[in-house]
C-alpha positions as CSV (number, residue, x, y, z in Angstrom):
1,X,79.3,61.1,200.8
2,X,82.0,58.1,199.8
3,X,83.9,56.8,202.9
4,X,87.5,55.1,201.4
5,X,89.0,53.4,203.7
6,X,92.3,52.2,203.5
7,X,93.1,48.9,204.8
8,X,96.5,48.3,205.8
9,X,97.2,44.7,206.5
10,X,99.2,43.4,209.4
11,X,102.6,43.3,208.9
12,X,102.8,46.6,207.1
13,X,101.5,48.2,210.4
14,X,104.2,46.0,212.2
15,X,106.4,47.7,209.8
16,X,105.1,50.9,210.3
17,X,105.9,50.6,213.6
18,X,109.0,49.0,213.8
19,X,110.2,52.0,211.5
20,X,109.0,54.6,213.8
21,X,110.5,53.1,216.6
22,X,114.0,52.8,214.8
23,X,113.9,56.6,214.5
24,X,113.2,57.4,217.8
25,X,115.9,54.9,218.8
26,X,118.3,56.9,216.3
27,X,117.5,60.4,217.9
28,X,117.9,59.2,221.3
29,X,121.7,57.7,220.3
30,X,122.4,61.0,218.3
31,X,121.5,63.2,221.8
32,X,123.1,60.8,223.9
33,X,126.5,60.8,221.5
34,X,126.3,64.5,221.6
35,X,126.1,65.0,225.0
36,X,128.8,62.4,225.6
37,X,130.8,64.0,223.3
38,X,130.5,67.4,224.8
39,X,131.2,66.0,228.3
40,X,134.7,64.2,227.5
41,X,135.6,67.3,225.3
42,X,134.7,69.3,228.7
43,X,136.8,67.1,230.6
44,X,139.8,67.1,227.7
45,X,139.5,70.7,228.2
46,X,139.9,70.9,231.6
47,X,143.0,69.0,231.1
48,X,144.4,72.0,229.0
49,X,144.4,74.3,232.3
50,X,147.0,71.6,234.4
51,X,150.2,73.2,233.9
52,X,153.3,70.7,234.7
53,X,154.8,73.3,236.5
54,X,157.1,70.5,238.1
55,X,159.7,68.8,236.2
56,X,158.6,67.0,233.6
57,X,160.9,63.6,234.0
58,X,159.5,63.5,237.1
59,X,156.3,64.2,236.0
60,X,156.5,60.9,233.9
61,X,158.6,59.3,236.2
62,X,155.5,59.5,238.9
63,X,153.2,58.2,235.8
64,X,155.1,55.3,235.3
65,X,155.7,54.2,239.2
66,X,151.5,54.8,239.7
67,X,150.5,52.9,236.2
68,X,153.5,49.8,236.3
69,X,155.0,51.3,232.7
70,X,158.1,50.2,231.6
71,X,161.2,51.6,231.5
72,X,160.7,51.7,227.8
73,X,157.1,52.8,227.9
74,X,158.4,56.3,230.8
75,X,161.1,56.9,228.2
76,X,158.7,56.6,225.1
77,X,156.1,58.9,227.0
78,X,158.6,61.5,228.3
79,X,159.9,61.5,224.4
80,X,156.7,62.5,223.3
81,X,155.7,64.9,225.9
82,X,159.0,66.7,225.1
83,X,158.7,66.4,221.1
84,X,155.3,67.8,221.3
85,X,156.4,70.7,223.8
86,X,152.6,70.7,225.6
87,X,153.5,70.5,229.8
88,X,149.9,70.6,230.2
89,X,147.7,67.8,231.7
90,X,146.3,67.3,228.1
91,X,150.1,67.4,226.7
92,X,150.6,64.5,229.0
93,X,147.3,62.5,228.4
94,X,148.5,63.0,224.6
95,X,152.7,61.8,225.3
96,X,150.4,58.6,226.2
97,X,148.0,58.1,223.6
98,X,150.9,59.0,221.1
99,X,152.9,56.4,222.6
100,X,150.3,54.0,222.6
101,X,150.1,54.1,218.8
102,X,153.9,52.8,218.8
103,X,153.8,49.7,220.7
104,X,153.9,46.5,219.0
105,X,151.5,45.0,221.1
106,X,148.5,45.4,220.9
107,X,146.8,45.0,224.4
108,X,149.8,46.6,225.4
109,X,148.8,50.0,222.9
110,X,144.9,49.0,224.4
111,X,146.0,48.9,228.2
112,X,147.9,52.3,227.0
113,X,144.9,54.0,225.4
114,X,142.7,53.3,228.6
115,X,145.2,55.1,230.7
116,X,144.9,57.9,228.3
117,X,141.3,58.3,229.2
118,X,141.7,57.0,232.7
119,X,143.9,60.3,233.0
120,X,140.9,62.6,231.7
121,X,138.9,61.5,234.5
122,X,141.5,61.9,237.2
123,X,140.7,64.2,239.9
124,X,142.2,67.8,240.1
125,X,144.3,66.2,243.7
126,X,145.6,63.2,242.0
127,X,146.5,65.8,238.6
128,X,148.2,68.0,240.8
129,X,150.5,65.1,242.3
130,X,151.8,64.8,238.7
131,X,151.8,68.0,237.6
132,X,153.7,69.7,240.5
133,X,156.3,66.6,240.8
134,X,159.6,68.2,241.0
């Protein structure tokens, strides 16, 4: 019987390798994406269940004392919450975000963005200070 061996030189193993290893590197950050994905949407979910039951210029009014916005920036946020008739927790998180996209500045809109997802990960005691603020 005729043995054929194949002989692969050194580099082409390395890249072989390297290759494989790429992959598994690309299915680990697809599962992790995923599963960070699902957890914020979770989380953005949960933020649909806070009613505002309070009054909503309060509401904002709280928003703006705890997070130093300005004048402009409560009046720009209450706007929005308003325009887009949501007095949810997530109705709120997206007054903010909205807002964010109209601000000249930009690490102003940045610093705005990051309280948008600052707010997601709130705790239900600190939501419930905003969202029952009469």
């Amino acid at each position: 019987m005729k043995s054929t061996a194949i002989v692969f030189k050194d580099y082409a193993l390395h890249a072989e390798d390297r290759a494989f290893f790429l992959k598994v590197r690309d299915v680990v950050e697809a599962a992790v994406a995923e599963a960070t994905l699902r957890l914020v949407g979770e989380k953005l979910q949960r933020t649909m269940g806070i009613a505002l039951t309070g009054d909503p210029v309060r509401t904002v009014a709280v928003l703006a004392q705890r997070y130093t916005l300005s004048e402009g920036e409560r009046s720009g946020v209450l706007r929005d919450l308003i325009q887009a008739g949501d007095l949810s927790g997530y109705g709120l998180v997206n007054a903010v975000t909205h807002y964010s996209q109209q601000v000249g500045d930009y690490d102003r809109a940045t610093e705005l963005e990051s309280l948008g997802g600052r707010l997601i990960e709130m705790p239900a005691a600190e939501w419930q200070a905003l969202a029952e603020a009469t």
